[in-house]
N, C-alpha and C positions, 0 to 999 in steps of 0.2 A: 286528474292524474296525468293524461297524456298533454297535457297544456303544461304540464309541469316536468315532466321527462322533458319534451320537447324543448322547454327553456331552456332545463340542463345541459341539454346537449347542443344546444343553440351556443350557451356561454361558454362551454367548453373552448368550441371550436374557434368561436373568436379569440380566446385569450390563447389558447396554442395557437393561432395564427400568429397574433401580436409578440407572443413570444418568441417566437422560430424568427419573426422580420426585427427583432433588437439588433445593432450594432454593437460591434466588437468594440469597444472603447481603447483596446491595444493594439488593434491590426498594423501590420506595418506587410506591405507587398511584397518586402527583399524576404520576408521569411517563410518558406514553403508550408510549415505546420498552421500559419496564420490564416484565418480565411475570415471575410468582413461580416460574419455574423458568430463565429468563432474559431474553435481549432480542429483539426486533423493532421489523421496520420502521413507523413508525405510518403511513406514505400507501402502503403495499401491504398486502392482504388476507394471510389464513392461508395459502391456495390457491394465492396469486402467491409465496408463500416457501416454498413445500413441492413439494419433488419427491422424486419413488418412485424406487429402486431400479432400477427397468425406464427410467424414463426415464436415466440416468443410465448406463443400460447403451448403452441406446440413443445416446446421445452419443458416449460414448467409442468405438462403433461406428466412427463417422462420420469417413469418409479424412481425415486431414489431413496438413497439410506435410512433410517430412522433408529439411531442409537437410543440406548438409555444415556443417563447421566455415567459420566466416569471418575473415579478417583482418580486424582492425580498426586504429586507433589507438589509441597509447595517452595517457595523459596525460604532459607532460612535469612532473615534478615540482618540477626545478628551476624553470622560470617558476611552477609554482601555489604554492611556497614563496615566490619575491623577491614574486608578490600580494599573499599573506597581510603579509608583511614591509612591504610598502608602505603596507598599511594598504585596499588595493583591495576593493570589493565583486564579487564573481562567482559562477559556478555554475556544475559539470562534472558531466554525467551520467557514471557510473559500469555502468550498467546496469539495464534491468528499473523495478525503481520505486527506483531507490538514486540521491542526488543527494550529492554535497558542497560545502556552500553556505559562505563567508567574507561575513559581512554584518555589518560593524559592529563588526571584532576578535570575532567570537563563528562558531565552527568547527560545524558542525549538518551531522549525516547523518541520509538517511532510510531506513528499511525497508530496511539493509545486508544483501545475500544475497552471497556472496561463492565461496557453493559452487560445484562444477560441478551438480547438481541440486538442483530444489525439493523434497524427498520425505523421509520421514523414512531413508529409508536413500539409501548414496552410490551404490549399485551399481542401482538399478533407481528410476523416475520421470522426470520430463522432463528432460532434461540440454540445459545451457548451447548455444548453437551460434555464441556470443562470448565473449570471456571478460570480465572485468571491467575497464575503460580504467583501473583502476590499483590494484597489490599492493595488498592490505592489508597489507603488513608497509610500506609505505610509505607510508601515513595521518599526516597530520598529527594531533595530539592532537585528539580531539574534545572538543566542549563541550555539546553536545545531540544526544543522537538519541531520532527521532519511529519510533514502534511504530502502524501505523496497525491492524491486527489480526492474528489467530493463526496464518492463512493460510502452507502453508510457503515459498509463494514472497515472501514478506512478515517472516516470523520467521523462521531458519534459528538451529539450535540452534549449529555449528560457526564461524558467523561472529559469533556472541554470545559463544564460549568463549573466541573471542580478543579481542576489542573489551572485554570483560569487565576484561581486567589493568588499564587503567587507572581505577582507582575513581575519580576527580575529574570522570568523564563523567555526565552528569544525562540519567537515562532516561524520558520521555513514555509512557506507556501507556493505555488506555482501560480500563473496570472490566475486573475477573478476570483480567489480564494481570501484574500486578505477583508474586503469587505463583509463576507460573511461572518471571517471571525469579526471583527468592528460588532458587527450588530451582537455579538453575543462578545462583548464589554472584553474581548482579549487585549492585551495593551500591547508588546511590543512584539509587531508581527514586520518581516522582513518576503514580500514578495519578490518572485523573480523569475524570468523567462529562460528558457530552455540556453545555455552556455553565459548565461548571467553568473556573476562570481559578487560574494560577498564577505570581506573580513570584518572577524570578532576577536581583540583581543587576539589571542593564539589558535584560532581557526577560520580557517579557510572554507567556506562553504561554497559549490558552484551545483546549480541546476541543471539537469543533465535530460535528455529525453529516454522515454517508454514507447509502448505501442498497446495506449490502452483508451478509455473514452472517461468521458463524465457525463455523470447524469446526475438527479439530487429532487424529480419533481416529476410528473407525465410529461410538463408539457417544452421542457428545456433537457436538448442533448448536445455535449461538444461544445458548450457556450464557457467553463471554465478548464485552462488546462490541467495535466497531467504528467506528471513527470518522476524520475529519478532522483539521486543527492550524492554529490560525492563530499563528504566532510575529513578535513585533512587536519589535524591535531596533532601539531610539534613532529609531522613524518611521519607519522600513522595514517595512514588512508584508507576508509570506509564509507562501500557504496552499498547505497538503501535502491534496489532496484523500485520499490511500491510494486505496483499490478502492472500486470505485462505480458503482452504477446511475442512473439519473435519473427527477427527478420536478420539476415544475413552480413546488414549495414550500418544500423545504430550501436549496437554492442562492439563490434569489433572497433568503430571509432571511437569509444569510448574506453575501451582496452589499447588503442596506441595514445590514445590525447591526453589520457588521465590516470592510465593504470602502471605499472602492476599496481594490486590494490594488498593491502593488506586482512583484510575480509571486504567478505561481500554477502548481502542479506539476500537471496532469492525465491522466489515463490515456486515450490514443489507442488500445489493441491489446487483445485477447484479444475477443472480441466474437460470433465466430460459434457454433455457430446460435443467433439470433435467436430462438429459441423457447428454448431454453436458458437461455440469456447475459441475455435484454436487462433484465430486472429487477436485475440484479448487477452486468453490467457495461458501460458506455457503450459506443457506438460511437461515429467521428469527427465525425457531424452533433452527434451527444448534445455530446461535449466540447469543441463552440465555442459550442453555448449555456451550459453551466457555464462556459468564460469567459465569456460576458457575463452572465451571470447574477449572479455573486458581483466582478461589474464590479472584473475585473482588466486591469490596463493592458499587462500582459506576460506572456504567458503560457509554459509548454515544457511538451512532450509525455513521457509516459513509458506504462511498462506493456507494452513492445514489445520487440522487436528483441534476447530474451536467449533465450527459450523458448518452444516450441512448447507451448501452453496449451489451445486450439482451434482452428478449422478454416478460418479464413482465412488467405491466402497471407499470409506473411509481410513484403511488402512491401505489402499495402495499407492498412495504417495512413496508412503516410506519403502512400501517392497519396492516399487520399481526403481525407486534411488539402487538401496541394496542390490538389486540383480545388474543395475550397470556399473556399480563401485566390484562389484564381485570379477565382472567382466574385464574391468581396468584398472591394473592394482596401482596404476599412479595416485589414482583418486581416493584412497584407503585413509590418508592424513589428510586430505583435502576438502572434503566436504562432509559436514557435521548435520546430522539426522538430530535437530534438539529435541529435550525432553524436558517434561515441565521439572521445575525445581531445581535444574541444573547451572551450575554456572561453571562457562569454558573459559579457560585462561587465554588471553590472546597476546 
């Protein structure tokens, strides 16, 4: 038995070593997030993106929530179909970070998880405690979906395995992403680096940056990137912030280079502890300045209300939105608390 642990850990350590020494296959040196075995953040140090093992124990230590199952809403399909039909533009949260947006006759989802858990297996990691405001077997055809990064509550390999059959869908990814879908038989996947621009037809897609990481295994961190989307349909402008921390310099370049936006999808949830979290992921003061920052006119919350992630109650996303919308009645039209089932007019 200790000749067999020992190996264990023997193997371990050589293939995370081998792993951590892969080269970057895109590195290019003019570009600061680049680094030759993969990416980073360039306005956070080495120190503010690196945590230890103990710290990471130490977190997931830390009590947090444990809901029952919730009823929710669901979407009725029939009105999101006579919508689409009409020719209407709108947008229904689905859950988590998953939206389904009709803007412009052009069908776009985002960072579809469909699973009951985010985790590489179905039987143990954080499970769902809503379920999704509407089947995937009852998805109108998509036309675009955005991969904001590798994260499994972000990529889910089972709800790729389905969305997968219909090849005519155009997949968004950030570098190192495209291969993985390849290996799970995606066909038309469109990678792209950080102020990369891509037209389709009558949209306009450019890869935008975050301030968040990737990971997808133990022994691989920061090896694919991460990013944003701003998708631009006939003069409609919609930016998919994905996961995100904040910093005082990518959003507001993002707000004079590409904005005003016409919505903008931001993460209100997953946030505690603050010594953990706050470099990765916003909390609610954070994502009223990223709306005005990247000076969006309309904004809706995501990143909440699917899975218990970390250690804030489950409802204070929404209150804390609410007590700073309360505090600034400009923000009262502005930024939309969704709910399952609903669908906003945009």
């Amino acid at each position: 038995m200790k000749l067999l642990i020992t190996f264990i850990f023997s193997f371990s350590a050589i293939f995370f070593v081998l792993q951590s020494n892969k080269k970057n296959v895109y590195f290019d040196e003019s570009k600061p997030h680049h680094t030759e075995f993969g990416f980073t953040n360039p306005h956070l140090t080495l120190n503010d993106q690196n945590k230890s093992p103990l710290d990471l124990l130490r977190m997931m230590k830390t009590d947090r929530p444990n809901p029952v199952n919730q009823n929710i809403n669901l979407v009725n399909v029939g009105n999101l179909k006579r919508r689409i039909n009409n020719g209407e533009n709108f947008v229904t949260w689905i859950g988590h970070s998953t939206f389904f947006l009709h803007i412009n006759g052009k069908k776009i989802l985002t960072d579809p998880i469909f699973s009951d858990r985010c985790s590489p297996l179905q039987f143990v990691g954080p499970k769902r405690y809503t379920e999704p405001s509407i089947d995937i077997n009852l998805l109108p055809k998509i036309d675009i979906i955005l991969i904001s990064h590798n994260h499994y509550d972000h990529l889910d390999r089972n709800t790729i395995k389905h969305l997968k059959k219909d090849t005519s869908t155009t997949w968004f990814v950030p570098l190192g992403l495209a291969k993985w879908l390849r290996n799970e038989n995606v066909k038309r996947i469109i990678e792209l680096d950080w102020y990369d621009e891509y037209s389709l037809q009558n949209v306009q897609v450019v890869c935008l940056p975050s301030q968040h990481w990737s990971k997808r295994n133990l022994f691989k961190s920061f090896d694919t990137l991460w990013a944003s989307w701003c998708v631009n349909v006939e003069n409609f402008k919609f930016w998919f912030a994905g996961d995100t921390g904040y910093n005082k310099i990518q959003f507001k370049d993002i707000g004079e280079s590409f904005g005003p936006f016409d919505l903008a999808a931001i993460p209100i949830g997953a946030y505690e502890p603050r010594w953990f979290m706050k470099n990765f992921h916003i909390n609610p003061k954070e994502s009223i300045l990223i709306h005005k920052d990247v000076k969006s006119l309309k904004s809706i919350g995501m990143h909440f209300g699917t899975f218990v992630l970390t250690t804030e109650p489950i409802d204070a996303p929404q209150e804390e939105i609410i007590k700073i919308i309360e505090k600034d009645g400009n923000l009262i039209d502005q930024f939309i608390i969704p709910e399952h089932g609903a669908i906003y007019d945009l």
